[in-house]
C-alpha positions, 0 to 999 in steps of 0.5 A: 388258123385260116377258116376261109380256105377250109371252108370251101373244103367242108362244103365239098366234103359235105356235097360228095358226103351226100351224093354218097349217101344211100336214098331215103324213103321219101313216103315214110308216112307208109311205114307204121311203128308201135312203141311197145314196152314188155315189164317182167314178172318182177316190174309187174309186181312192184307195180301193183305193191306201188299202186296199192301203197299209194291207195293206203293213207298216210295216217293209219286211223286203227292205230290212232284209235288204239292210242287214243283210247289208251291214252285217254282211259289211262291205261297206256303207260310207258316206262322211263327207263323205256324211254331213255333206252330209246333215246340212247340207241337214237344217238340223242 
């Protein structure tokens, strides 16, 4: 593959390219564009459902409380057979 002699061509191709070519707006800075996003109905709740989880705390204290309680008045108390059954259906 010679590229020497093809390259003379691809400049030429290119020079009559642009002599072709449409002129461009040389003072675009004139010219204002806006970015504008519009969300449906749909986006705009998932939105507020997704900022409100995020306000909620990873630990929910009323239940910790509830348990904590239970636990240490002795009145939480969970069968055996509840527990092998869940541990069954986990695939343990």
């Amino acid at each position: 593959m010679i590229i020497n002699n093809n390259l003379q061509a691809i400049a030429g191709a290119y020079q009559l390219n642009q002599k072709n070519s449409p002129k461009r707006m040389q003072n675009q800075s004139s010219l204002s564009f806006k970015d504008e996003v519009q969300l449906s109905k749909s986006a705009e709740s998932f939105r507020s459902v997704m900022k409100k989880m995020q306000n909620i705390g990873e630990v929910r204290e009323d239940k910790v409380a509830f348990y904590t309680n239970a636990i240490e008045s002795g009145n939480y108390n969970v069968s055996a057979a509840n527990i092998a059954s869940k541990m069954l259906t986990a695939g343990f």
